[in-house]
Structures are given as structure tokens and as C-alpha cells.
VEXLO-353882 format. One line per 8 residues: number of its first residue (from 1); their letters; for each residue x negated, y negated, z of N, C-alpha, C, CB. Coordinates in pm, whole numbers. Each point is the difference from the previous one (the first is absolute). Glycine has a CB too. Layout:
NUM> a> X,Y,Z,X,Y,Z,X,Y,Z,X,Y,Z ~ ...;
END
This chain:
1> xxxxxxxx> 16662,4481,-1742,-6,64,129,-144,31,39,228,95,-39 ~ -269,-77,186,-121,33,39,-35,145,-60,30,-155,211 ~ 65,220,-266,-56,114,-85,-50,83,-66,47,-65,47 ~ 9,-100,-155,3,20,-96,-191,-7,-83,310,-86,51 ~ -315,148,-174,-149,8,-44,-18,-97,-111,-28,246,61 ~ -48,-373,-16,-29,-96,-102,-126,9,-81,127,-131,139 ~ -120,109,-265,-98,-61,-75,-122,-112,24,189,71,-100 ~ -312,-40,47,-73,-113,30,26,-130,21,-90,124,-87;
9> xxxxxxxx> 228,-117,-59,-39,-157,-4,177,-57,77,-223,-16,-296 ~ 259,109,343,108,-14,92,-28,-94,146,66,245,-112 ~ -144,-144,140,-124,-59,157,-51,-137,-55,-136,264,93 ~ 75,-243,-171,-77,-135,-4,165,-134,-38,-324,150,-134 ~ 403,-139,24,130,-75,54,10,-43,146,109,129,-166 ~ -69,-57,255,26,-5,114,-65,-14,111,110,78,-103 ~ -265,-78,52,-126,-28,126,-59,-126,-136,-95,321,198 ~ 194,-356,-277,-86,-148,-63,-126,4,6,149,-141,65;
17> xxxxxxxx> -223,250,-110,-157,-9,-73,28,61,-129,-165,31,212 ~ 28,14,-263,-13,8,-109,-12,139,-52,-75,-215,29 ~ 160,308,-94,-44,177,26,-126,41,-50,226,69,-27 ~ -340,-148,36,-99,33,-18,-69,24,145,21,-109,-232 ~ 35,11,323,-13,-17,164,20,159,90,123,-281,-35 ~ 53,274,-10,29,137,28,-80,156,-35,193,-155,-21 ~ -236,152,-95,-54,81,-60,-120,-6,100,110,-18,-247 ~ -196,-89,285,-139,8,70,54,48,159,-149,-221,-163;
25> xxxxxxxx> 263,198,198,46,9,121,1,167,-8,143,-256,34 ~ -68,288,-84,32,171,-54,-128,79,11,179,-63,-191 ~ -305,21,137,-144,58,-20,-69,-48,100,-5,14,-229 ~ 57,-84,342,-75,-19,74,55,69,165,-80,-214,-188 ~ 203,236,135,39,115,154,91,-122,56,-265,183,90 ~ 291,-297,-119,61,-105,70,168,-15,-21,-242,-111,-26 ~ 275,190,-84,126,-10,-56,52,158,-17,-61,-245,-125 ~ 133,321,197,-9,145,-53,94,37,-125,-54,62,245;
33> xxxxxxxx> -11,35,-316,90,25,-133,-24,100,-26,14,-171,-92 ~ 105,240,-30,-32,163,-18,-3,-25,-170,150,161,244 ~ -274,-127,-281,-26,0,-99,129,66,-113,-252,-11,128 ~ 330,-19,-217,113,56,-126,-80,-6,-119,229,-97,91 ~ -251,229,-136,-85,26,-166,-119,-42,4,174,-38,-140 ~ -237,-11,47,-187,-35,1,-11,-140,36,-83,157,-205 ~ 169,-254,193,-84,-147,22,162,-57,71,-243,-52,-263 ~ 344,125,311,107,-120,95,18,48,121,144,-76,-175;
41> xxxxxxxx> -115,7,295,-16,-2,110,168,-64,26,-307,-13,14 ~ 323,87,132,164,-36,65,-69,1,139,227,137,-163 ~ -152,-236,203,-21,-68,169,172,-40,63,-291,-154,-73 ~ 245,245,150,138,-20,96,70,-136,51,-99,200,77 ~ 231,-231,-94,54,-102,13,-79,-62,188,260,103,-217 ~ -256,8,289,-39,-44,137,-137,-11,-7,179,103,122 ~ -221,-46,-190,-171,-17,3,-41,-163,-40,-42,283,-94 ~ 161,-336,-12,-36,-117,-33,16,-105,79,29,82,-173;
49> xxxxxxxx> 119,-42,221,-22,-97,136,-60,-10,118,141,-7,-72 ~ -195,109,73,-134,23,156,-106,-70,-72,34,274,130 ~ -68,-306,-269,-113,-57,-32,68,-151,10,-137,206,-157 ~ 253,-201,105,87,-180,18,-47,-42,138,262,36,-131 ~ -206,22,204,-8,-48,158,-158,-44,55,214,184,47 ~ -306,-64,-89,-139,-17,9,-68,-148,-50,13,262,-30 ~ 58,-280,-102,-22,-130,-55,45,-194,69,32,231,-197 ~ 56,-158,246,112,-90,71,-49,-27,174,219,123,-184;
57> xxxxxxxx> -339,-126,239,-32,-39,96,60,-147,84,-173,156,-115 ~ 161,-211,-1,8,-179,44,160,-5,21,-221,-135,-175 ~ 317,199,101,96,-20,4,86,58,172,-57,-7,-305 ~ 119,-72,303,138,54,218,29,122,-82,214,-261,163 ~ -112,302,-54,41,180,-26,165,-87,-64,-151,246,279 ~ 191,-337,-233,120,-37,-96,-33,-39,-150,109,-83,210 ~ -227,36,-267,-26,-62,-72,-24,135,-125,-80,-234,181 ~ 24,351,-120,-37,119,-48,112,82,-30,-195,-21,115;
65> xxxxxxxx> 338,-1,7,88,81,-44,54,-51,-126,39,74,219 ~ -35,-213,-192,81,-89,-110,-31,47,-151,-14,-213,164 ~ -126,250,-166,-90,64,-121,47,108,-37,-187,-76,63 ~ 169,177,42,54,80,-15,130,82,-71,-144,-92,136 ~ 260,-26,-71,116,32,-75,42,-60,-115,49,51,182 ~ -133,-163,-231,-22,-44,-153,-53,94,-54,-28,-210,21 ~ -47,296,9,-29,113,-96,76,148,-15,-206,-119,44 ~ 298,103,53,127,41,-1,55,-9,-67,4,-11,122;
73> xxxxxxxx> 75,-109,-134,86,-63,-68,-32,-17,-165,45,-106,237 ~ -191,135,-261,-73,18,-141,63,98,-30,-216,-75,15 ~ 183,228,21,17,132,54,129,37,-45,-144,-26,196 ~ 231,-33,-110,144,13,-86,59,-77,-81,35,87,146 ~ -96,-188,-222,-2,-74,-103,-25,136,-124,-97,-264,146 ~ -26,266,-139,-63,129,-94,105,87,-10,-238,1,71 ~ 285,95,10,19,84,20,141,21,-106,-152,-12,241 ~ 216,-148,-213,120,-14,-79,-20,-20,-101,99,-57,127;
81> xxxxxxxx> -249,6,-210,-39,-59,-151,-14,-70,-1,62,62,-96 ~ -39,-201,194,18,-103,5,-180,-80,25,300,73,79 ~ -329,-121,-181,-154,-62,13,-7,-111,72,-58,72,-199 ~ 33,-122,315,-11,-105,88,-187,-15,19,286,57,134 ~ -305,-182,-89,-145,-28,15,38,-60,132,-126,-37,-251 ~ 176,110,368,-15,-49,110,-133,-116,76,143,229,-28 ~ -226,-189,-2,-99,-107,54,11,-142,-67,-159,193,46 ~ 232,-206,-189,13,-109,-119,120,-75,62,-86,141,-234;
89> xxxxxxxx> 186,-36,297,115,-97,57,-62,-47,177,247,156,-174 ~ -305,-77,261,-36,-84,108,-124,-146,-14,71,259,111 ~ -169,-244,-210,-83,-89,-63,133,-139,11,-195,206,-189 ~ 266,-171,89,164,-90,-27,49,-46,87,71,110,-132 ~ -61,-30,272,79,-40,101,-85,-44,79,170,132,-24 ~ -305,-125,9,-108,-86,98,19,-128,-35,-181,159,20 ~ 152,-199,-211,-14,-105,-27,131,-99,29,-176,112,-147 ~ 303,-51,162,98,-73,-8,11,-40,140,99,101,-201;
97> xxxxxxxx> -152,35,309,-2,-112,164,-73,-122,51,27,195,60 ~ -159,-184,-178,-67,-82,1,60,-138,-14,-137,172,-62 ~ 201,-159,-45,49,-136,-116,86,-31,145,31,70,-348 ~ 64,-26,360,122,10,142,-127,-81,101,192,306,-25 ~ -300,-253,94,-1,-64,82,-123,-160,-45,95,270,161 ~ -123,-254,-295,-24,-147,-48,102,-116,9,-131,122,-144 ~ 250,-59,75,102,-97,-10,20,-44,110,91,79,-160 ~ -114,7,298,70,-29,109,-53,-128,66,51,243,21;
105> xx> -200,-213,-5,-72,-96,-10,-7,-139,-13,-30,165,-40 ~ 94,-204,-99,-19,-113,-80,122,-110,89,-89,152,-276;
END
């Protein structure tokens, strides 16, 4: 949920960099976070996606929602236990429209 308080390396999952990125993002005022104990940091589920969206220029506003609710659909994946690599199955479903419109092709 947009709520909810993620982990470094939660954000970086879901903004696909590296939580070393995040971490520079955090110290640099670009990513907001509330510091938990001496060295971990929590960033708001909406905060991450205001930085998603920020990232996401090039992409239409359908193309963004579409994003959007794949990380949704992560969201309540998790939520149930259930470990999915959403971006591993659309990668999958790119390559297979691809193949689809090779064959079509031929």
C-alpha cells in the first residue's frame, strides 16, 4: 500500500536501482525518509512512487498506470507470501509478443 514503510532495499526492488542509489537519494533530499535506529531508513510506499513517476517521464499516463498496478499486483502478491518477480514475468510476456509477432511475419 501507499502507506506502507519500506526498507532500503525494498525501494530500490521496485525503483530497479541499486540500494546504494537509494541510500544517495535519501542523503541527498531527493528521496524522503525517516531515519529507524542508527544506520536504517523507511520511505513511504507513496513517496516511492512520486519518485517512480518522476523517473517515468518518457513513459503515456496509460503506460504509467499499467506500472503502476503491476506494482500493485506485487503488493498483494507479498502481502499473501506469495514471492512473484513481476517485472521477470512481463520481461516473459514481452518476449513471447515478440516471438508472436515474428512468427507472424514469416
Amino acid at each position: 500500500m501507499a502507506t506502507d514503510l519500506l526498507t532500503v532495499r525494498e525501494v530500490a526492488e521496485r525503483l530497479k536501482v541499486n540500494p546504494q542509489t537509494v541510500r544517495r537519494w535519501i542523503r541527498a533530499g531527493i528521496l524522503p525518509a525517516s531515519r529507524v535506529g542508527r544506520r536504517q531508513w523507511r520511505v513511504t510506499g507513496q513517496d516511492v512512487e512520486r519518485r517512480a513517476e518522476e523517473r517515468l517521464p518518457e513513459l503515456t499516463a496509460s503506460q504509467r498506470e499499467a506500472v503502476r498496478k503491476l506494482w500493485e499486483l506485487r503488493e498483494e502478491f507479498r502481502m499473501r507470501g506469495v514471492r512473484v518477480n513481476v517485472m521477470e514475468l512481463v520481461r516473459e510476456s514481452r518476449r513471447e509478443l515478440e516471438e508472436r509477432g515474428e512468427r507472424s511475419r514469416c
